[in-house]
Wavefront OBJ file of the C-alpha trace (Angstrom):
o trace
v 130.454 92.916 77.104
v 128.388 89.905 78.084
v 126.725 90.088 74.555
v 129.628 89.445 72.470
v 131.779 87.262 74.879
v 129.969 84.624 76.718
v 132.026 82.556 79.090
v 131.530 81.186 82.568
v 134.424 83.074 83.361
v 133.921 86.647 81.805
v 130.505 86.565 83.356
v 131.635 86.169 86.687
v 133.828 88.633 86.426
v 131.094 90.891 85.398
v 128.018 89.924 86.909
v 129.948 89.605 90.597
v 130.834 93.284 91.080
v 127.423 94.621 89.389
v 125.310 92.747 91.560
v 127.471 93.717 95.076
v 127.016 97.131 93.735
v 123.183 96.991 92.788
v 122.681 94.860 96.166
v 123.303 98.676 97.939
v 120.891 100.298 95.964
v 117.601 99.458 97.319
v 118.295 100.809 100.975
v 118.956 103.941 99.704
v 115.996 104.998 97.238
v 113.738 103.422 99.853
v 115.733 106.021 102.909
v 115.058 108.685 99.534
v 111.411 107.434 98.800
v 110.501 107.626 102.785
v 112.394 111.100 103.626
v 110.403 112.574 100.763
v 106.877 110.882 101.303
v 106.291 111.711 104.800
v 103.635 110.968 106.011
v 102.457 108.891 103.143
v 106.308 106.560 103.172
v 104.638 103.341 103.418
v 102.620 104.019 100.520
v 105.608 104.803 98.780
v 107.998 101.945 99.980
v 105.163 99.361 98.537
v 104.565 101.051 95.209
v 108.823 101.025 94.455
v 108.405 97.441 95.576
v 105.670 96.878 93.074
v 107.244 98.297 90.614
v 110.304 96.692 90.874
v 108.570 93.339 90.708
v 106.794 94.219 87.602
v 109.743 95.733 86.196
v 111.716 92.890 86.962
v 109.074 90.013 85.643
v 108.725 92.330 82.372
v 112.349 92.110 81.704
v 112.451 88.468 82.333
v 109.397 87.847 80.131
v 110.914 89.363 77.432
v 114.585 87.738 78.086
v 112.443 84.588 77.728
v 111.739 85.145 74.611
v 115.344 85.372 73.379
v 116.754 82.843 75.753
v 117.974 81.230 72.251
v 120.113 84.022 71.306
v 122.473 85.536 74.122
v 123.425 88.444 72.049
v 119.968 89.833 71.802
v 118.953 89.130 74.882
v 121.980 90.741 76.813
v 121.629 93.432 74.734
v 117.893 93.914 75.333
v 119.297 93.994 79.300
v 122.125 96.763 78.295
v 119.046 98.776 76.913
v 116.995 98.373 80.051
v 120.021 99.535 82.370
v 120.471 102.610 79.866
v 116.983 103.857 80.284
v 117.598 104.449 84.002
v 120.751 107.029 83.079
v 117.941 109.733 82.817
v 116.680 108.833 85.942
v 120.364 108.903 87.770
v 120.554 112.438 86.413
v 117.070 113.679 87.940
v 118.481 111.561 91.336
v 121.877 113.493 91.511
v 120.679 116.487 92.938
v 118.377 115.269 95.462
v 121.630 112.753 96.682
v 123.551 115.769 97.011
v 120.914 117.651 99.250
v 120.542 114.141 101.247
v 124.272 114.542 101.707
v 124.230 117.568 102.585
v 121.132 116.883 105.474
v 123.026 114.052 106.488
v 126.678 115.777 107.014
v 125.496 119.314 108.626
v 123.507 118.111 111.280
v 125.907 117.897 114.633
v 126.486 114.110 115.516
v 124.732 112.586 118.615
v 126.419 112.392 121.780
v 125.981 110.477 124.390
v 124.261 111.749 128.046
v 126.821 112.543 130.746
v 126.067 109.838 133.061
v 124.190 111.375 136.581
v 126.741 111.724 139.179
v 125.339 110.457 142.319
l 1 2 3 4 5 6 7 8 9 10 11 12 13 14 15 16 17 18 19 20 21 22 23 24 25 26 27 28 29 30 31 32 33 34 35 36 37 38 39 40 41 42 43 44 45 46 47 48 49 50 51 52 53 54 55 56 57 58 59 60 61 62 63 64 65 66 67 68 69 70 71 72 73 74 75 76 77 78 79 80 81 82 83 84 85 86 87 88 89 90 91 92 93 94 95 96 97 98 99 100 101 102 103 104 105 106 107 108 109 110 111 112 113 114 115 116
């Protein structure tokens, strides 16, 4: 959408809610990365870090480059976003199990305090 209509006030509407929503995301594939590593999580945590950062200054880099033309550029970022569908689909069933971990076990409860 932000391709073919560019306005202060169409991006705002757009751009607000994706980045509250995106804002959630790293918390929990960092919980995901750490459950799964073990032993090795801080290993883990740093290299989705890393990669995010290159990730993140590759995209730019190349949104540099057609900073000039918005429809090209927003598109390029449309692309980007649609290459991580595949990856949502591997993620679904391992956010189901992590559900499912997180909903069976009994909740804590709180010590009886010691009569004395």
């Amino acid at each position: 959408m932000l391709a073919f209509a560019h306005s202060v006030w169409i991006d705002a509407i757009v751009l607000v809610p994706m980045g509250l929503l995106l804002l959630t995301d790293l918390p929990v594939i960092l919980e995901l990365s750490e459950r799964r590593a073990g032993a090795s999580a801080g290993t883990v945590t740093a290299l989705l870090w890393l990669s995010g950062q290159l990730g993140g200054l590759v995209v730019a880099l190349a949104v540099q480059v057609l900073v000039h033309h918005p429809m090209p550029a927003f598109l390029l970022l449309a692309f980007v976003g649609l290459c991580a569908v595949p990856l949502l689909n591997r993620l679904g069933p391992v956010l189901a199990s992590a559900r499912h971990d997180l909903t069976s076990d009994p909740p804590a409860t709180l010590a009886e305090p010691a009569v004395v």
